[in-house]
C-alpha positions as CSV (number, residue, x, y, z in Angstrom):
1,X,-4.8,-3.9,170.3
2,X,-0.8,-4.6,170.4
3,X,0.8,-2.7,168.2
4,X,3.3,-4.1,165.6
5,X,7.0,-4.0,166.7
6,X,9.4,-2.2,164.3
7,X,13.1,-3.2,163.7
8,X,14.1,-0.7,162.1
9,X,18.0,0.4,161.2
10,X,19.3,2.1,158.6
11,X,23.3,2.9,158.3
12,X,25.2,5.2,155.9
13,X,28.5,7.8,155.4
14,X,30.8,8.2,153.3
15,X,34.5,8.1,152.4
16,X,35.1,11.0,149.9
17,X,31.9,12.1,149.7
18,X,30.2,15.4,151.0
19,X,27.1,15.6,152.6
20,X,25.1,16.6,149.7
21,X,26.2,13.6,147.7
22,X,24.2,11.5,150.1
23,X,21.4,13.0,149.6
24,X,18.4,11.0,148.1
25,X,16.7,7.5,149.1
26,X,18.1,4.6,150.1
27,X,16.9,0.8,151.2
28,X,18.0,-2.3,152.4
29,X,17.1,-5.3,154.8
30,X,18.0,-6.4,157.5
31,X,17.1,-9.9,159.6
32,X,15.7,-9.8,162.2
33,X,15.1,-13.5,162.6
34,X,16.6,-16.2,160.9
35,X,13.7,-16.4,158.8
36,X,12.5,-13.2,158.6
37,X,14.1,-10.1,157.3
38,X,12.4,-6.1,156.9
39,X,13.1,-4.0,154.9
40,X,14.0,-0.2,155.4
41,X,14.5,3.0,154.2
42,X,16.6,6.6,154.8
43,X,15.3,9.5,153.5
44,X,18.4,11.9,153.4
45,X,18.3,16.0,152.4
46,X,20.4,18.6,152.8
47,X,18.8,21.9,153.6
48,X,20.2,25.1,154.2
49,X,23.6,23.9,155.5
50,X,21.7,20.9,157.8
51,X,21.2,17.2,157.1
52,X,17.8,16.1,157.7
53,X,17.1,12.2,158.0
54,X,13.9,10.5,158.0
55,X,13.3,6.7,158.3
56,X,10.8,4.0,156.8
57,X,9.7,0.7,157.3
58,X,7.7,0.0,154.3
59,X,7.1,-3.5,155.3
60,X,5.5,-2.3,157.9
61,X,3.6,1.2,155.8
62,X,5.5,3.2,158.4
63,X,7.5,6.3,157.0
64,X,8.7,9.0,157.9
65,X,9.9,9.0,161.6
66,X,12.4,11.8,161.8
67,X,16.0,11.3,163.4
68,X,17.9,13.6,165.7
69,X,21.2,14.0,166.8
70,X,22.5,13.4,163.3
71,X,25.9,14.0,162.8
72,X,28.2,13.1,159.5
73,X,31.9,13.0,160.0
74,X,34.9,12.0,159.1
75,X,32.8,10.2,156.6
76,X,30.5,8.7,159.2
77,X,27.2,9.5,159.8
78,X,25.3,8.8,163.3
79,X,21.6,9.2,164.3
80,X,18.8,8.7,166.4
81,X,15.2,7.7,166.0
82,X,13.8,8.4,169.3
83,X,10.5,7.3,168.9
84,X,12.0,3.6,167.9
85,X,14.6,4.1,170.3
86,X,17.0,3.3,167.2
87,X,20.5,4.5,167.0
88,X,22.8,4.3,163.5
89,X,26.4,5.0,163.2
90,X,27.9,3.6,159.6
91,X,30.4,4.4,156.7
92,X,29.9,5.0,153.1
93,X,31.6,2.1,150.9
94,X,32.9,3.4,147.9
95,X,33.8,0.2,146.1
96,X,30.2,-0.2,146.4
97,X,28.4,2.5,146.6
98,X,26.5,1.5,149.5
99,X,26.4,2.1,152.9
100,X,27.4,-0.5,155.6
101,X,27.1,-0.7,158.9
102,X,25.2,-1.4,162.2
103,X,21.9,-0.2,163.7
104,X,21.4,-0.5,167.6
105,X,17.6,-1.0,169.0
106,X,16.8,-2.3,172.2
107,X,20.0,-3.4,172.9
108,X,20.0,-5.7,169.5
109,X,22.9,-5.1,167.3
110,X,22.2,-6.1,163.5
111,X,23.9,-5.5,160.4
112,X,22.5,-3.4,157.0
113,X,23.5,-2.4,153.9
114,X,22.1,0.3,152.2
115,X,21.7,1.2,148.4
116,X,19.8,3.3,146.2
117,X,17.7,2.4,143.6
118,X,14.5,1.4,145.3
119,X,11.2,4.0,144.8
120,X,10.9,5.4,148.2
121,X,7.0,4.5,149.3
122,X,4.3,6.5,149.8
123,X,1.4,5.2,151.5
124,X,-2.1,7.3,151.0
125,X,-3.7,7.9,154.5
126,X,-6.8,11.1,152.9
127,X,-8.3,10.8,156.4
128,X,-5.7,12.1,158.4
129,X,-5.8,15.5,159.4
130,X,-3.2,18.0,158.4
131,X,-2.6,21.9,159.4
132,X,-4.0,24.6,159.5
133,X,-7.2,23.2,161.8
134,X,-10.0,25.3,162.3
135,X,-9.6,24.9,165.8
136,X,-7.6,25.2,169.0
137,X,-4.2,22.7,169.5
138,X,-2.6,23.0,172.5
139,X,0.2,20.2,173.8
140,X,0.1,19.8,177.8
141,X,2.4,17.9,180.0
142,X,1.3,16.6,183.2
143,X,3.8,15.5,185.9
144,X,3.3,12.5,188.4
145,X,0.9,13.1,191.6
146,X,4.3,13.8,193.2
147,X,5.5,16.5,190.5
148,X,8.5,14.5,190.0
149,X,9.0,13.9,186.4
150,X,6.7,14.4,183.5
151,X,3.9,11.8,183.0
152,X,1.2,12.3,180.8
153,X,2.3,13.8,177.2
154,X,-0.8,14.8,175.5
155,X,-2.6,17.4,172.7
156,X,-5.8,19.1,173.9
157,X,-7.8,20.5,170.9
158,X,-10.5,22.7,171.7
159,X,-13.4,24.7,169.5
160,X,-13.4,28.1,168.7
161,X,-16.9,28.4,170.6
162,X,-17.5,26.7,174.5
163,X,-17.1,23.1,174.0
164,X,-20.0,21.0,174.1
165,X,-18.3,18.2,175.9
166,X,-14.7,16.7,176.8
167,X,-13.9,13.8,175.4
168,X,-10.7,11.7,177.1
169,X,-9.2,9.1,174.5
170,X,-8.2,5.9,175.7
171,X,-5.7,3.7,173.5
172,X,-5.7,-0.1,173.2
173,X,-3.2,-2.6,174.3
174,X,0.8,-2.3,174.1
175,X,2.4,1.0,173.9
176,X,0.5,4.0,171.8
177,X,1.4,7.4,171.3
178,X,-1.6,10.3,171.3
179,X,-2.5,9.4,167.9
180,X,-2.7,5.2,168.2
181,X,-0.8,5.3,164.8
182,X,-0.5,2.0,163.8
183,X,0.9,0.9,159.9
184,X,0.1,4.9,159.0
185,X,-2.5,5.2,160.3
186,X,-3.7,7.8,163.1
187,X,-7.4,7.0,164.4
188,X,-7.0,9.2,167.4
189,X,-6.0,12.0,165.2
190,X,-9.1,11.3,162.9
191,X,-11.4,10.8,166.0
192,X,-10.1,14.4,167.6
193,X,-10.2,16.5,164.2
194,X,-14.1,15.3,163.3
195,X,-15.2,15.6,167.4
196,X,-13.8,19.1,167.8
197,X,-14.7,20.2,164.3
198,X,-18.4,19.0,166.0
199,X,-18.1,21.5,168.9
200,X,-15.7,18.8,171.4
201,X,-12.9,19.5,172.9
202,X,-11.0,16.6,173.0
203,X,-7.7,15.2,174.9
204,X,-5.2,12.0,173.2
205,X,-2.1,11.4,175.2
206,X,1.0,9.2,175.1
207,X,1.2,6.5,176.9
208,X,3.3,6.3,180.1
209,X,7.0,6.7,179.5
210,X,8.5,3.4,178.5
211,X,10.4,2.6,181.9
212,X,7.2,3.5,183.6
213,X,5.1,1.5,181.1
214,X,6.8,-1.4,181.2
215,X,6.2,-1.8,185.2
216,X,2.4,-1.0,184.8
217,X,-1.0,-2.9,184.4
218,X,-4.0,-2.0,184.1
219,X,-5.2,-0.3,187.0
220,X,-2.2,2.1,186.4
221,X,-3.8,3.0,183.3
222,X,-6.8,4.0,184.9
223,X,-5.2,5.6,187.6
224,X,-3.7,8.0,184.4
225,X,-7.1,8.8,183.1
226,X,-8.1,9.7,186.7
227,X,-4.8,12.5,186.8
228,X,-5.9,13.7,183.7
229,X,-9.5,14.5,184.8
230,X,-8.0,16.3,187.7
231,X,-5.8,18.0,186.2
232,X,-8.0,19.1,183.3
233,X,-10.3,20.0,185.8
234,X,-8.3,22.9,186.7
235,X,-8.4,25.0,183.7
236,X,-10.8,27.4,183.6
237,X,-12.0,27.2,179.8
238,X,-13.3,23.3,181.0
239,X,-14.1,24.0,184.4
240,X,-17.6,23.7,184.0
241,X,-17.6,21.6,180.6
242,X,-18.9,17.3,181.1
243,X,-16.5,14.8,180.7
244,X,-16.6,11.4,179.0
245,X,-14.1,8.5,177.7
246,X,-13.3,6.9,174.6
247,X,-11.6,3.7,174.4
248,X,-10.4,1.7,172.0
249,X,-10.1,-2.2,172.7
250,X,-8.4,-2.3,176.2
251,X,-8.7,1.4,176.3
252,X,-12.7,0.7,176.4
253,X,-11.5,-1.4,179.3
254,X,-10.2,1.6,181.1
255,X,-13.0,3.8,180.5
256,X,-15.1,1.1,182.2
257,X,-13.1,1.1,185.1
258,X,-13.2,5.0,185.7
259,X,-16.5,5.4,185.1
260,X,-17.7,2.7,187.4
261,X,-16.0,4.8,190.1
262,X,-15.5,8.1,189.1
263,X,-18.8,10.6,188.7
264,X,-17.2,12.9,186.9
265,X,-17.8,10.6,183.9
266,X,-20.7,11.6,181.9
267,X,-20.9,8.7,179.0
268,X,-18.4,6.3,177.6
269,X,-18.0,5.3,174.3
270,X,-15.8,2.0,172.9
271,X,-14.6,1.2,169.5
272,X,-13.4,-2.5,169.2
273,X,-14.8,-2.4,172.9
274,X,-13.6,-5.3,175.6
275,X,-16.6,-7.1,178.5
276,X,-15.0,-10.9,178.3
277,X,-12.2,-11.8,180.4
278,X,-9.1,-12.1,178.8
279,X,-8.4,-15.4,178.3
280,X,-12.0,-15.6,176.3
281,X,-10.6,-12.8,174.2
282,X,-7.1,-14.1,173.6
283,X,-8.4,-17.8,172.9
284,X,-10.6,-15.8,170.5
285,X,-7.8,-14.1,168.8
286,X,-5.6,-17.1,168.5
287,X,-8.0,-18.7,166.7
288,X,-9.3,-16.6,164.2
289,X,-5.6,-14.9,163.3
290,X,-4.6,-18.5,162.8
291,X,-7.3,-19.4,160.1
292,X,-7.0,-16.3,158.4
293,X,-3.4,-17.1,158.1
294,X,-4.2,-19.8,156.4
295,X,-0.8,-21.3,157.5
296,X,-1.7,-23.7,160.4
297,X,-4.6,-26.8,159.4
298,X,-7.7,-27.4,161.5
299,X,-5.5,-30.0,163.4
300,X,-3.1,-28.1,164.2
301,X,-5.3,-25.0,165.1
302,X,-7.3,-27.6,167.6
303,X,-3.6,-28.8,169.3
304,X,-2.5,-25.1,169.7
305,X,-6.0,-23.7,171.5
306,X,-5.5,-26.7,173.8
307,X,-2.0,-25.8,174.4
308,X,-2.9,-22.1,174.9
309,X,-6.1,-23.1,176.9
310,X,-3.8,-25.1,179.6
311,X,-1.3,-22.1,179.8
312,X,-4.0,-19.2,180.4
313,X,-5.5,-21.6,183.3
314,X,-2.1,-21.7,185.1
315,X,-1.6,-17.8,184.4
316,X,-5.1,-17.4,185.8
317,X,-5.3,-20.0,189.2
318,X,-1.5,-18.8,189.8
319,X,-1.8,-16.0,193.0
320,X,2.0,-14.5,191.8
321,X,4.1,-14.0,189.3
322,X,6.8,-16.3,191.0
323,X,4.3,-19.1,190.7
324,X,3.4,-19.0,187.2
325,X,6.2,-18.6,185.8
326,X,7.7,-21.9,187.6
327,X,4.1,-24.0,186.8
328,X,4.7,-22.5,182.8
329,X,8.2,-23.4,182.9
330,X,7.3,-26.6,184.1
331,X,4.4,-27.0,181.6
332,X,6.5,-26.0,178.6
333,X,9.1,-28.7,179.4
334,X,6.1,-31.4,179.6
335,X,5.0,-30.4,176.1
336,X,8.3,-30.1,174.6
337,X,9.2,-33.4,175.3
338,X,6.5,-34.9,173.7
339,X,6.6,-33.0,170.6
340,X,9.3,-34.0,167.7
341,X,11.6,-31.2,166.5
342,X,9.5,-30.6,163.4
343,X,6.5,-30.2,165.7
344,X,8.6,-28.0,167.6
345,X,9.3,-25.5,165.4
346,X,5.4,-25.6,163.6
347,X,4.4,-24.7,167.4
348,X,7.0,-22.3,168.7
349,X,8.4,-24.6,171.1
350,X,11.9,-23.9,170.7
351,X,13.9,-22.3,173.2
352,X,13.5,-18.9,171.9
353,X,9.7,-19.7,172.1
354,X,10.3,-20.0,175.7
355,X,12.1,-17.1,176.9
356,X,9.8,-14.8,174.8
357,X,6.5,-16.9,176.4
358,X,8.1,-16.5,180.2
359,X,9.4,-12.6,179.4
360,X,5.5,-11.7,178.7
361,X,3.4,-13.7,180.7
362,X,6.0,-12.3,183.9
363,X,5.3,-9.1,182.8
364,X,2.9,-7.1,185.6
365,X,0.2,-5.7,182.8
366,X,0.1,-9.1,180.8
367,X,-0.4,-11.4,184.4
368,X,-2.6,-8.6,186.0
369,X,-4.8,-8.6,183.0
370,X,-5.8,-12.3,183.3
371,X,-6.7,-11.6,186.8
372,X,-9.0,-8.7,185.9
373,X,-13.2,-9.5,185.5
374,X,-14.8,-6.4,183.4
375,X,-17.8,-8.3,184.2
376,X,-18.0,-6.1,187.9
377,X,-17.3,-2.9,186.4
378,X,-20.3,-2.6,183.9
379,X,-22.7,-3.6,186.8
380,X,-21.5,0.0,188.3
381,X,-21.3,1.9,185.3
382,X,-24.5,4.6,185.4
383,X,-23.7,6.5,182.4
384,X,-24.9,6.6,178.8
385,X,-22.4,3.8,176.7
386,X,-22.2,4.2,172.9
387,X,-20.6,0.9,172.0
388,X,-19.2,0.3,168.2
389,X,-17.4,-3.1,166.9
390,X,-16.4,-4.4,163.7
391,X,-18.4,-7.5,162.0
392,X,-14.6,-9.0,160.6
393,X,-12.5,-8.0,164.2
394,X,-10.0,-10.8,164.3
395,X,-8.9,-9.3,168.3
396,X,-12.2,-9.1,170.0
397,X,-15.0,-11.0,169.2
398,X,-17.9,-8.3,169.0
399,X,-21.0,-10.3,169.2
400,X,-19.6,-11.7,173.0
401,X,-18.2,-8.5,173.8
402,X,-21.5,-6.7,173.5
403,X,-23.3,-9.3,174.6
404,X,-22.0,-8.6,177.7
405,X,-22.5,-5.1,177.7
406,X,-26.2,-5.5,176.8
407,X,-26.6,-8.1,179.6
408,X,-24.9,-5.9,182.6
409,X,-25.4,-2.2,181.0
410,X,-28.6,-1.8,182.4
411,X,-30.2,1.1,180.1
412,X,-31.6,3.3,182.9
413,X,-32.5,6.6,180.4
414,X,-36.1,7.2,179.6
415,X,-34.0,7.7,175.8
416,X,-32.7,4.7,175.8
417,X,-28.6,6.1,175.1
418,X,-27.5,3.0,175.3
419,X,-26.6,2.2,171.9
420,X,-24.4,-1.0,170.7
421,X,-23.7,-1.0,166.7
422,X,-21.5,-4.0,165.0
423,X,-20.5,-2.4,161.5
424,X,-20.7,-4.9,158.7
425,X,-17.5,-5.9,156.9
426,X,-15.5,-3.5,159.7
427,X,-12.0,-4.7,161.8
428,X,-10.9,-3.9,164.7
429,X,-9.6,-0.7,163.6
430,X,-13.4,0.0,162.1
431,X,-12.0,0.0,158.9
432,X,-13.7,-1.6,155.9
433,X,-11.7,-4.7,155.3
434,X,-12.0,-7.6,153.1
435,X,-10.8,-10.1,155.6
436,X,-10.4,-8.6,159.0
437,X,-6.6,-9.8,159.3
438,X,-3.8,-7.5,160.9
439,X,-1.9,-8.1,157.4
440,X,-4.5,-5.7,155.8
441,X,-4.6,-2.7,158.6
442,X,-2.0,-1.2,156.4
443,X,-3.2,-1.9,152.9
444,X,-6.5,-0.2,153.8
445,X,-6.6,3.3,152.4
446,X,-9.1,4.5,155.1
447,X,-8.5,5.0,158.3
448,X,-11.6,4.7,160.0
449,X,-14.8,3.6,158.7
450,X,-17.2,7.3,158.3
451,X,-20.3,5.8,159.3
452,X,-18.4,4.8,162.4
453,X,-17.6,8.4,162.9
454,X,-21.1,9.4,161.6
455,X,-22.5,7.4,164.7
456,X,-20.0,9.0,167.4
457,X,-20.7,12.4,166.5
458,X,-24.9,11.8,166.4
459,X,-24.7,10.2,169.8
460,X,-22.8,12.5,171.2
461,X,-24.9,15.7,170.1
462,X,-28.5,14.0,171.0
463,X,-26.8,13.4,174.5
464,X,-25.3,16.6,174.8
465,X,-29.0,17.8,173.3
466,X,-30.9,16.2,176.1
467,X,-28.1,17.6,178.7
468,X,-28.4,21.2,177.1
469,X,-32.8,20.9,177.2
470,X,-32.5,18.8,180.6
471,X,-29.7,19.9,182.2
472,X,-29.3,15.9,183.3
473,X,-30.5,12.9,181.9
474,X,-32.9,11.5,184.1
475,X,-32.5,7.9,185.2
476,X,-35.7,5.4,185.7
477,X,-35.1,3.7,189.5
């Protein structure tokens, strides 16, 4: 799943006023379109002679991404959200007692005034887990096969006792850190605290660095998994401890992939879990996001699957990147002109429509993905697959996707592992929703439905039963 782009800036300082006069909460908006503008917040305290700045994005139920390299100044105050890759220099306005100035993210320069007034939001998230843990943590930092520059970023948590398994967590689509947080949420974080508090040891990384990121596709993905197995592999607390995958929507992708080569792989399981080819799944997506948005008719709908329909078969018949984006380019200008400029606008054919289509279809994961077949890698998958997808998931349609994975997972246990589960009234996310839209993943209190984690943890210890009893699970020829 792709997560939700924050644009995010926040400016203060001050003329005539000291550091601890700025303390407190502060809000604003800024636009970031010409019809759209998000809201922010700064979180400013002064602690033992140090200023301490945290930012928010209600809009968006994210708060509390710290900034660095703050300094306040000659009644300026600069900072840096790493994580955003947001930088903030600005001045206090005392006419107004606001603060004005300018925000810098991704190159995008935009304008924001800050006031107080505003509550500062606070979003309930009871499932994430918070320290002390009964448990081991350990962050780890792997560097490329080349030991040039640092990789894979990741936490390893381990129980107190000899782990019954290792567990490998795979994230979803666009760039995730270790914990998938998405709209304040952190389902890696949930899924590692209830796994190793159930005798796993588990491993959640970042994903690749962003300059490596944005060159990579899928295969480099899996190619990451497969340098975290060998390097895992060398410690001597999980020398001898089996291995499996967890992945989440194109994660579950990747964990395919590795364990239809890789026999180091001992099960797989997928949450939200992808077997169609991607142009199935995005048509899928289109569709159902539209209606729930209730902002598009059934005409409409119809005229934009066509439209989308047309462009996925040049992205997938194209054999470069040079290719399709000259046959989309083409294509767009053939639409456009029969379109008026109302009809323009209602389908995103404007010419910011087309520099943001031709920027990501040209990108190497989003062109290589159209041109990957899952359908392959289940055929060669030999291991135990627990496979769990939400009745209401807007992203991937579940009953296809494990149709799929019931048609070309051949169940070859004498115990019948092979387990697929769609959870009633579930999203993408697995979290009880009302109408599975990506408007509600932040609303939603919980962060991942129990029973979901109920069923992950009772797989997992009736396979790790039959290994411990076994020693292997023997397959039926």
């Amino acid at each position: 799943m792709k997560r939700v782009l924050i644009y995010t800036i926040i400016v203060f300082a001050a003329t005539a006023v000291s550091a601890q006069e700025i303390a407190g909460y502060w809000e604003g908006k800024i636009a970031i379109s010409k019809k759209d503008s998000l809201t922010i917040g700064v979180q400013v305290e002064y602690r033992a002679d140090t200023l301490y700045v945290e930012m928010d994005s209600p809009d968006q139920y994210y708060v509390g991404a710290q900034a660095t390299d703050i300094r306040f100044q000659d009644s300026t105050l600069s900072f840096r959200v790493s994580d955003i890759g947001l930088s903030f220099s600005g001045k206090y306005d005392a006419a107004t007692a606001t603060f004005q100035g300018e925000c810098v993210q991704h190159k995008i320069h935009l304008p924001c005034t800050l006031a107080r007034g505003a509550t500062r939001k606070v979003f309930r998230r009871p499932q994430t887990p918070t320290p002390p843990y009964p448990y081991h943590t350990e962050d780890i930092t792997f560097k490329n096969r080349a030991g040039k520059y640092p990789l894979i970023l990741g936490t390893l948590t381990l129980p107190d006792s000899t782990p019954k398994a290792l567990v490998i967590l795979i994230s979803g689509s666009g760039w995730q850190d270790r914990d998938e947080s998405i709209c304040g949420h952190k389902p890696f974080a949930v899924i590692a605290d209830t796994l190793t508090k159930a005798g796993y040891a588990t491993f959640r990384y970042d994903d690749l660095p962003t300059a490596v990121f944005r060159k990579s596709t899928t295969y480099d993905f899996a190619d990451a998994v497969k340098l975290i197995l060998d390097s895992l592999s060398l410690r001597p607390d999980l020398k001898y401890v089996k291995t499996g995958l967890l992945g989440h929507s194109e994660g579950s992708l990747v964990a395919f992939m590795v364990a239809a080569e890789d026999p180091r792989i001992q099960f797989t399981i997928h949450l939200g879990g992808v077997a169609q080819p991607f142009d199935e799944i995005l048509l899928y997506q289109n569709i159902a996001l539209a209606k729930a948005s209730n902002k598009l008719t059934d005409s409409q709908i119809e005229y934009s699957t066509k439209i989308n329909k047309d462009i996925y078969q040049i992205i997938k018949k194209s054999k470069d990147k040079n290719q399709c984006m000259a046959k989309l380019e083409q294509y767009w200008d053939k639409i456009a002109s029969q379109l008026s400029e109302e009809e323009k606008i209602n389908y995103n054919f404007t010419p910011e429509g087309k520099i943001t289509l031709l920027q990501t279809f040209s990108s190497p994961w989003y062109f290589t993905l159209f041109h990957i077949n899952p359908i392959p890698y289940l055929k060669k998958v030999k291991t135990p697959v627990l496979a769990i997808s939400g009745e209401k998931d807007l992203q991937v349609e579940a009953i296809s996707a494990q149709k799929n994975m019931r048609k070309y997972l051949k169940d070859k246990y004498h115990y019948h592992l092979n387990t697929f589960t769609i959870l009633k009234g579930d999203n993408h996310l697995l979290q009880p929703c009302t109408t599975g839209s990506i408007e509600e993943y932040g609303e939603i209190e919980t962060t991942i439905d129990p029973l979901a984690l109920d069923e992950i943890v009772g797989w997992l210890d009736f396979w790790w039963l039959l290994n411990h009893l076994h020693g292997v699970i023997e397959v039926v020829d």
